[in-house]
C-alpha positions in Angstrom: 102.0 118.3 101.3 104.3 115.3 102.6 105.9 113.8 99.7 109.1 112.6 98.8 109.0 112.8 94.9 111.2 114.4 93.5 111.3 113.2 89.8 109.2 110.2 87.5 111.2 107.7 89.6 109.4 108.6 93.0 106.7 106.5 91.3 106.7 102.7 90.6 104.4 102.5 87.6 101.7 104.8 85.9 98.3 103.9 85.1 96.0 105.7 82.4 91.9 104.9 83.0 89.8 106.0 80.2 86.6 106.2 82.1 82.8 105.1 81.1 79.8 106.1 82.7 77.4 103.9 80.9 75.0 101.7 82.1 76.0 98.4 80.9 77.6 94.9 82.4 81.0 95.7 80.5 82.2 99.2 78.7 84.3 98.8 75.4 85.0 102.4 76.0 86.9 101.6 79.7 90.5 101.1 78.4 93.7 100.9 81.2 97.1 101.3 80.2 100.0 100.8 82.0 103.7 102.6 81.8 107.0 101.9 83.6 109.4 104.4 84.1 112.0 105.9 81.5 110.5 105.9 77.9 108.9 102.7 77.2 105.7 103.0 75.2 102.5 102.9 77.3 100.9 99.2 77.0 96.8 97.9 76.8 96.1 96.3 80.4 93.5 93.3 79.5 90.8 92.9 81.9 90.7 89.6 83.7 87.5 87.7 82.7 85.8 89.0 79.1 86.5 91.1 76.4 86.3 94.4 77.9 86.1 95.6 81.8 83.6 96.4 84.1 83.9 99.4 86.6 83.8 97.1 89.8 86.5 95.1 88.3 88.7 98.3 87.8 87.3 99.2 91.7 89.0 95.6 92.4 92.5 96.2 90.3 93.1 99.6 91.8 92.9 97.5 95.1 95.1 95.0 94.3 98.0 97.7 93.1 97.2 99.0 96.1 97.4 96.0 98.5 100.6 95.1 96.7 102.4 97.7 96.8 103.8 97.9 100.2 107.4 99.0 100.6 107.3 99.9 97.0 106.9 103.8 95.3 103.4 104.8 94.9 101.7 103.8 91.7 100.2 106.9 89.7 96.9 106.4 88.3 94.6 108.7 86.2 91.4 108.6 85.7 88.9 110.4 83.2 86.1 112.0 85.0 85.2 115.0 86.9 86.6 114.3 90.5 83.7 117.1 92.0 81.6 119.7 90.6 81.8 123.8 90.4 81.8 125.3 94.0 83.9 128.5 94.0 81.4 130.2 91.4 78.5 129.7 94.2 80.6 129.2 96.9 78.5 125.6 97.2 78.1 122.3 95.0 74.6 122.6 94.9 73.1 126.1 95.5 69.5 127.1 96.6 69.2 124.3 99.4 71.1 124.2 102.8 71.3 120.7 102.2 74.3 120.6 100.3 77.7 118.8 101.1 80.0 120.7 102.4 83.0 119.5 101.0 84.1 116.7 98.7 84.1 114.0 101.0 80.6 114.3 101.5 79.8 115.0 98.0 81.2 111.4 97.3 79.1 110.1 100.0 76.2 111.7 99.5 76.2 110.4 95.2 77.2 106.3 96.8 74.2 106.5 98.9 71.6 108.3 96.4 73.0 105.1 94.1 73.0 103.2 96.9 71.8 99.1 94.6 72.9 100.6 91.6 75.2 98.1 90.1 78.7 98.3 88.3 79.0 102.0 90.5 76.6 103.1 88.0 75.7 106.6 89.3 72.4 108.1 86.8 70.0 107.0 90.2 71.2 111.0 90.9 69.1 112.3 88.1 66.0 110.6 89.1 66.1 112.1 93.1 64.0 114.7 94.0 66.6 117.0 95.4 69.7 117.2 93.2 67.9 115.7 90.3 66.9 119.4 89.8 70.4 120.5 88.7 71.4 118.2 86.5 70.2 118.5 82.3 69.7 114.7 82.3 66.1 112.6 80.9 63.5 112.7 82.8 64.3 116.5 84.0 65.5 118.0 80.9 64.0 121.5 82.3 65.9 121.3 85.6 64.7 124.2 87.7 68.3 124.8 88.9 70.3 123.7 85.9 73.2 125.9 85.1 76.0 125.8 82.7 79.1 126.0 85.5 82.4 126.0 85.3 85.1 124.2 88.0 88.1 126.5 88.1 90.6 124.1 86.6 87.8 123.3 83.2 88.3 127.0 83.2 92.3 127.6 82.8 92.3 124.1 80.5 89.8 126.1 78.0 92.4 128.8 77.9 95.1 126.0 77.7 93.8 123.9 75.2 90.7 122.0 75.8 88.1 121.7 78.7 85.7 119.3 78.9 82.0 119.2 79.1 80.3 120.9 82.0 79.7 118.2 84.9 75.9 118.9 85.3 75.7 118.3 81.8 74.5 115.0 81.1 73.0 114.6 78.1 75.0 115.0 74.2 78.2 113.1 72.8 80.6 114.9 75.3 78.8 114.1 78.3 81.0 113.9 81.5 78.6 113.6 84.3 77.5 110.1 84.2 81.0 108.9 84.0 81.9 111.5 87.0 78.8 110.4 88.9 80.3 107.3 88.6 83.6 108.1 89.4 83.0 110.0 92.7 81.0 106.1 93.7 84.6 105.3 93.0 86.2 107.2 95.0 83.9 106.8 98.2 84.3 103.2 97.7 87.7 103.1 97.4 88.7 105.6 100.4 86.7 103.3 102.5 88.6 100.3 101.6 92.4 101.6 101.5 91.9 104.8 104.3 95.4 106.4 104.0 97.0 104.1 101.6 95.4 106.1 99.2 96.0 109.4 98.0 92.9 111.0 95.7 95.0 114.3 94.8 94.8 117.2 95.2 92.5 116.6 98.2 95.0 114.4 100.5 98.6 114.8 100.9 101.2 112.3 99.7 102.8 111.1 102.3 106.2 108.7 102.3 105.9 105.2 103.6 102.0 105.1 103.9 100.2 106.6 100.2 100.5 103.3 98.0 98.4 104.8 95.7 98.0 107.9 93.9 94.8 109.2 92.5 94.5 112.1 89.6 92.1 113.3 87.4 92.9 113.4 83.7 91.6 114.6 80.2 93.1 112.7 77.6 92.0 115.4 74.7 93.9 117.9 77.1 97.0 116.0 76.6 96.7 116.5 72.4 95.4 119.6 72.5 98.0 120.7 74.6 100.5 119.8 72.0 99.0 121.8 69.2 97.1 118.5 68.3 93.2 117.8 67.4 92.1 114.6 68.2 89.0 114.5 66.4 87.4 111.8 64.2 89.4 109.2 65.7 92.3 110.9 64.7 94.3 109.2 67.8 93.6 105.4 66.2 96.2 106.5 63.6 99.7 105.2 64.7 101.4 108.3 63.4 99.0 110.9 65.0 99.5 109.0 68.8 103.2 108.7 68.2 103.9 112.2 67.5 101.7 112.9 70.7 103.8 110.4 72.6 107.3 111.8 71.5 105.7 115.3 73.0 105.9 113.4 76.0 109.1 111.6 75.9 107.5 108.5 75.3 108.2 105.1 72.9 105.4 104.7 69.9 103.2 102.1 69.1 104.2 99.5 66.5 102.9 101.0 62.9 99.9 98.2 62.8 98.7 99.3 66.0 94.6 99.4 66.0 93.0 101.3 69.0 90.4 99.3 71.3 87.4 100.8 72.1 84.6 102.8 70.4 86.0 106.1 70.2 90.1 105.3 70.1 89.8 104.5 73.8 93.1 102.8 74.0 94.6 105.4 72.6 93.2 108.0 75.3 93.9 105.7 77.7 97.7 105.3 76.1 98.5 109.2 75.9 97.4 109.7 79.4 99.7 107.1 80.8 102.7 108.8 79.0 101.2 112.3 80.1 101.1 111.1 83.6 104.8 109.8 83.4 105.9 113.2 81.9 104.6 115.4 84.1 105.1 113.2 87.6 107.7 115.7 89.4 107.2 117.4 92.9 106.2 120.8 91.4 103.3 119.1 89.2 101.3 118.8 93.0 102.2 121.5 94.2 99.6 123.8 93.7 99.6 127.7 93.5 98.3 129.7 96.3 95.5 131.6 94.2 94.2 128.4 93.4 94.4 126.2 96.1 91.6 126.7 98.4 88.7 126.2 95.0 91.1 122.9 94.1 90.6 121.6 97.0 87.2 122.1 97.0 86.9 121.3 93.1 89.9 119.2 92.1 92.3 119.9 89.4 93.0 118.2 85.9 96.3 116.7 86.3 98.9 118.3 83.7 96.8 121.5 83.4 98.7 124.8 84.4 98.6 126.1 87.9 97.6 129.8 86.5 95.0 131.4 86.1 94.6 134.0 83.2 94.1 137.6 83.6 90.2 137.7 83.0 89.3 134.2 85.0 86.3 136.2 87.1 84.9 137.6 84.0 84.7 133.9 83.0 83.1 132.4 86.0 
């Protein structure tokens, strides 16, 4: 990987996205927060028109940084869904049918076109089609014939860390990732075909000096607490105390005592910790990834932050 950063300053800025998948005009659950470098405590980025934001309107402000940031270090921006699905478990993204992408480039294209009208990058059209609706647990195929409980290599060494999240064919339940990850990978498509190489969607493109303007990472907010000996539940990250203790664990400022977290479920707050987690762990050996895990990243993708090694019983856990 061509890169030239070295340390937190090799990025301009840092950008937390607390994803939604819903299907709705605006999400109160999409938060943004936005961190300089050195210690200052991640701050709420308002949306530009209504209360809360849209997806397309985060597809637009992730251009602009873009666009504007020529000549400058990259911006660092995470985002909270599933970049891909399993592959190294069945060496394919969709097994049983020929017809599946071959890598994650074509997975992204092949879930913009199934949703191809859908507005807001809204990406459920996926459960509906005859093909790959079969493999996700999602209304109206709650008995999908080839519906399995899988596992992408990084959800399994962030179980063993601390905290994995949901599988991504799981759609239905409280801690449901794939409609948000659905909607993501629209994301992504959309967004490689507007920037080309001014963006960097890591670990699957290198970062290069001069050109990348914009770096891409998946994130796990509940990683980042868990990580730290930390349980977020109940809301538990709306308390000012409970998110500044997680902030100091990562060298971070702390919001003022009367702080009150946006968003359904402390959104703000995920969206918060994951700014200072991307600011802490921004050096040149937090891309570089290991050789035994590599090739299934690359294929897979890799939770930003979680540990590059895998435990001693990861093919009894596939």
């Amino acid at each position: 990987m061509k890169s030239r950063i070295a340390d937190s300053s090799g990025f301009s800025a840092f950008l937390g996205i607390d994803w939604s998948g819903a299907k709705a005009k605006t999400h109160a659950g999409l938060q943004l927060a936005h961190a300089m470098p050195g210690t200052g405590v991640p701050l709420r980025v308002s949306p530009p028109l209504s209360k809360y934001w849209s997806r397309q309107q985060v597809f637009d402000y992730l251009v602009e940084i873009a666009e504007n940031a020529k000549g400058e270090e990259p911006v660092l921006v995470g985002i909270d869904f599933a970049f891909s699905h399993p592959f190294a478990d069945k060496h394919s993204y969709f097994p049983e049918t020929d017809l599946s992408p071959a890598d994650v480039v074509s997975l992204w294209a092949m879930v913009d076109q199934v949703n191809d009208g859908q507005p807001d990058l809204y990406g459920g059209a996926v459960f509906r089609h005859a093909i790959w609706g079969e493999y996700y647990l999602a209304p109206p195929h709650y008995q999908a014939r080839h519906y399995a409980s899988r596992r992408r290599v990084t959800e399994i060494v962030a179980r063993v860390a601390g905290r994995s999240p949901s599988p991504t064919f799981k759609a239905v339940g409280a801690d449901n990732v794939s409609t948000g990850s659905l909607a993501g990978m629209r994301l992504l498509h959309q967004l490689k075909q507007q920037l080309g190489a001014r963006l960097s969607v890591w670990p699957f493109d290198a970062i290069i000096a001069g050109q990348t303007n914009l770096v891409l990472v998946e994130i796990f907010p509940s990683f980042y607490f868990y990580r730290l000996g930390m349980v977020p539940a109940k809301k538990a990250a709306a308390d000012p105390a409970f998110l500044n203790q997680a902030l100091a664990g990562y060298g971070s400022d702390g919001v003022p005592a009367d702080f009150r977290a946006m968003g359904h479920d402390a959104d703000e707050a995920d969206a918060i910790i994951a700014a200072a987690a991307l600011r802490h762990f921004s050096t040149a050996s937090s891309f570089r990834l290991s050789a035994d895990i590599k090739c299934a990243a690359q294929q897979e993708g890799w939770i930003y932050g979680v540990p590059f090694t895998l435990p001693d019983d990861f093919l009894d856990m596939l």
